[in-house]
C-alpha positions, 0 to 999 in steps of 0.5 A: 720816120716821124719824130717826136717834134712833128706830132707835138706841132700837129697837135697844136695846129690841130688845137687851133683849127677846133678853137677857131671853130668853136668861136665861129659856131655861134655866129653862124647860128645867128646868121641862120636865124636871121635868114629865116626871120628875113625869109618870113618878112620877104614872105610878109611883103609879097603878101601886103603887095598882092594886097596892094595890087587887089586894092588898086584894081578895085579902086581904079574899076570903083571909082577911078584913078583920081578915087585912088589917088586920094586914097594913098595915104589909107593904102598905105596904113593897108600895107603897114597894119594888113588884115589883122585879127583885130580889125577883122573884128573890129570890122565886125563890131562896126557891122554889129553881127555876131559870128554866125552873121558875119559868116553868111555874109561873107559866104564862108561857113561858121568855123572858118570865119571863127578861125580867120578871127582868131588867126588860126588860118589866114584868109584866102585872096578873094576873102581878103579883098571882099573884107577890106572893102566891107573895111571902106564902106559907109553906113548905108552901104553896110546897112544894104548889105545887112538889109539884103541879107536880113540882118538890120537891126534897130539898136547897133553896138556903139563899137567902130574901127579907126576910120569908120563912119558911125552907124545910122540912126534907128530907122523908123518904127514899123510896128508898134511893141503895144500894136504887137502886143494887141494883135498877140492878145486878139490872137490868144497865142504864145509866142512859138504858136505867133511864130509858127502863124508869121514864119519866123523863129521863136527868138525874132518874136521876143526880139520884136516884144522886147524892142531889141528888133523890128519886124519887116513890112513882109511880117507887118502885113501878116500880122496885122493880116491875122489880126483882122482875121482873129475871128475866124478859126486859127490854123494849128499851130501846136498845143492851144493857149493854157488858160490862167485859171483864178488860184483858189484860197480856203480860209481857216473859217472855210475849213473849220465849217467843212469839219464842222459839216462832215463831223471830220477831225483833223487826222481825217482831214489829213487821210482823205487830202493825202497830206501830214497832219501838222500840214493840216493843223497849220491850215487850220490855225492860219499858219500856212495855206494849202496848195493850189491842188489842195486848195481844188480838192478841198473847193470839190469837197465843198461843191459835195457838201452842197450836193451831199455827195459825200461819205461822213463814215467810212464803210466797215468792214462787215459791209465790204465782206458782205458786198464781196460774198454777194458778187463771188470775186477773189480780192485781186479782181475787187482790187482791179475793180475799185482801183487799188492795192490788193494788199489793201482789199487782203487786209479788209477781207482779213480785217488788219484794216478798213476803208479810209473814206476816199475808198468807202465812196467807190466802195458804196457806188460799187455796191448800189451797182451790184444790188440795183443789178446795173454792175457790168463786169467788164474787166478781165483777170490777167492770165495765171502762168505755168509757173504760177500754177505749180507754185499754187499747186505746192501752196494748197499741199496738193498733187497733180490728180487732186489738183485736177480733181479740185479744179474739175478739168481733163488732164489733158488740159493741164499737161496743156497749161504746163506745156505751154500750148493753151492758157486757162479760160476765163471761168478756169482763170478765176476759179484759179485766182479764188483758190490762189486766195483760199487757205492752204488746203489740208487734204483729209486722212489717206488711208493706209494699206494696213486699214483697207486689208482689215476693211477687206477681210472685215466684209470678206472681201478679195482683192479682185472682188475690192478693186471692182468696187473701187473701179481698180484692178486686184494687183492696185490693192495688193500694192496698196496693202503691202504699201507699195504705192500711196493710196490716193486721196479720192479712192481713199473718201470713195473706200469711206463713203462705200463702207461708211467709215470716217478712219479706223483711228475715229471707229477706235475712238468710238469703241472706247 
């Protein structure tokens, strides 16, 4: 049996053990910590001595086991300092390459080098060794490797490394910036047009015209090969040199005789420049200058002046609607013609509005070419849908026999024309379009059914007999009297025209 004594002394032993646990659980932590600061350092110096070792063996196949023996004391900063992210581009700076350029040399792509420069990845051990010993070059071992890969430059960023001799000084100059220039100038090129004759970017050429960059001897002998051959014809190299025409100014004595010539006031001015009118009192007061476009536009009204090639009144509209009823054409197909709005030609067949003078001159050319008879109409009206035709059919208040009737076709065609099969002709299209222009057409008073039964039994007439005349059977007329069915509109004129009558209602009318 256990007693009361025992469990209170296990108790306390069991106390014990957790506190004396407690106190040790920090330590071993730290220790823990320590063994994987010491395992990343061990790591470090493996590293630093495989560089080392790379060193030496380059060293000694260099230059030998005395070259390497002098040089302890840089392989020593090797080992302390290594390959850091800094020096990797200081390195660069030394080399005044940017990323792009530093990368082609040292034959890796663009995005792995950036990441070796900012410590993202370490480099690999050839890449290593080949950077470090870009570290020891001298200038004109760097200069080789910039040269051998076409990347020398005349100006090099005055930035260097701890322990790097200075770069060269500028080479001599192979070409001249006026030379250049010259040659540019013999030529009549733009820059990407010399760059496309030479080989080269866009960017190289600037450089070269700029003085940041000298071009190669390869490049000297081209240009000035292309120099001496400027007179013969230029490959195509693009789109040619805009030539720098003189600006053209009109002085407020020049416009105010253009006024005073076409007898124009200012708002005049304004329409037929297409400009406000205070732009047009500032030009004419001094205050302010037209625009080159303006100032053209005015420059050819000048040369019209002299050659009276101009309109001093606009054309009214009495002379368009005579100019349209001689040629016979719907406004839309003048509007296609003159090349304007048919909103506009509408409103001048209304009278809403007039030509303005920029109008009235196609509008007099058009008119000398239909009364000389040297007018070609070449332009042909675009084609009427289906859906067109039905809203032009409802518009004239007119059904589908006497829509065929007013446009002198088959029925057959026009169930075509709906169908979608056939398009109208060119004749069709236009009579189309000129009844589309007409006012909505009011069709004449249908007869009813009680008007032909008292025009039937007037002349004695029967059904059979009435429908013979009319080209219709009896059982027709009998429908007709009893108002069955409509009586369309052409049987209701030939009924008229038969028996000369205008409607009962006028013969009533007649009789009072």
């Amino acid at each position: 049996m256990i007693e009361k004594g025992d469990i209170q002394k296990l108790t306390e032993i069991s106390k014990n053990v957790f506190l004396k646990q407690i106190e040790t659980y920090p330590l071993i932590v730290q220790i823990r910590r320590w063994l994987e600061i010491f395992t990343e350092e061990i790591a470090e110096l493996r590293n630093r001595v495989q560089i080392l070792e790379a060193e030496v063996d380059l060293l000694r196949r260099s230059r030998g086991i005395k070259a390497a023996e002098t040089t302890a004391s840089k392989k020593a900063q090797a080992i302390q300092c290594s390959l850091t992210p800094e020096i990797i581009g200081q390195i660069r700076m030394a080399f005044a390459c940017n990323i792009d350029q530093m990368a082609r040399i040292l034959e890796v792509s663009t995005k792995h080098y950036h990441d070796i420069e900012r410590g993202n990845i370490t480099p690999s051990l050839a890449l290593e060794t080949k950077i470090l010993k870009m570290r020891y070059m001298t200038a004109t071992e760097r200069r080789e490797i910039l040269q051998a890969h076409g990347l020398f430059r005349t100006k090099t960023r005055q930035l260097h490394a701890p322990g790097i001799p200075h770069p060269p000084d500028t080479p001599e100059i192979r070409m001249t910036i006026a030379e250049l220039q010259d040659i540019k100038a013999k030529l009549n090129v733009t820059k990407p047009q010399l760059a496309k004759l030479v080989g080269v970017s866009h960017g190289q050429v600037s450089g070269w015209l700029n003085g940041s960059s000298q071009p190669s001897e390869e490049y000297c002998q081209k240009l000035r090969s292309l120099s001496a051959d400027a007179a013969k014809s230029l490959p195509e190299c693009g789109s040619p040199m805009k030539t720098i025409q003189p600006k053209v100014t009109i002085t407020p004595e020049q416009l105010s005789e253009i006024l005073q010539q076409l007898n124009w006031t200012i708002p005049q001015l304004a329409a037929y420049l297409h400009v406000a009118e205070y732009k047009a009192w500032g030009w004419k007061n001094g205050h302010s200058s037209p625009s080159t476009q303006q100032a053209n536009k005015l420059k050819d009204l000048q040369d019209k002046i002299k050659r009276q090639e101009y309109e001093k009144t606009p054309v009214t509209i009495e002379e368009f609607m005579a100019l349209k009823e001689k040629m016979q054409y719907s406004d839309y197909h003048l509007s296609i013609i003159l090349k304007v709005s048919y909103v506009k030609v509408h409103s001048w067949s209304i009278g809403i509005s007039a030509p303005t003078l920029n109008e009235s001159v196609k509008i007099r050319k058009l008119h000398t070419q239909v009364f000389s008879g040297t007018f070609v109409d070449n332009i042909q009206l675009p084609r009427i849908s289906a859906e067109k035709i039905t809203e032009l059919r409802k518009r004239q208040n007119l059904r589908v026999k006497d829509f065929i009737r007013v446009m002198e076709i088959m029925e057959k065609t026009y169930v075509r024309w709906m169908r979608g099969k056939r398009g109208p002709s060119q004749e069709e299209n236009e009579r189309l379009w000129i009844l589309w222009e007409k006012p909505v057409f009011v069709p004449p008073p249908v007869l009813s059914g009680k008007e032909i039964f008292e025009i039937r039994k007037n002349h004695k007439l029967s059904q059979d007999k009435f429908g013979e005349m009319l080209g219709q059977t009896g059982k027709k007329v009998s429908r007709w009297e009893l108002g069955i069915t409509d009586v369309p509109v052409g049987i209701s004129e030939k009924i008229k025209t038969i028996f000369n009558l205008q409607s009962i209602e006028e013969s009533e009318n007649d009789k009072k």
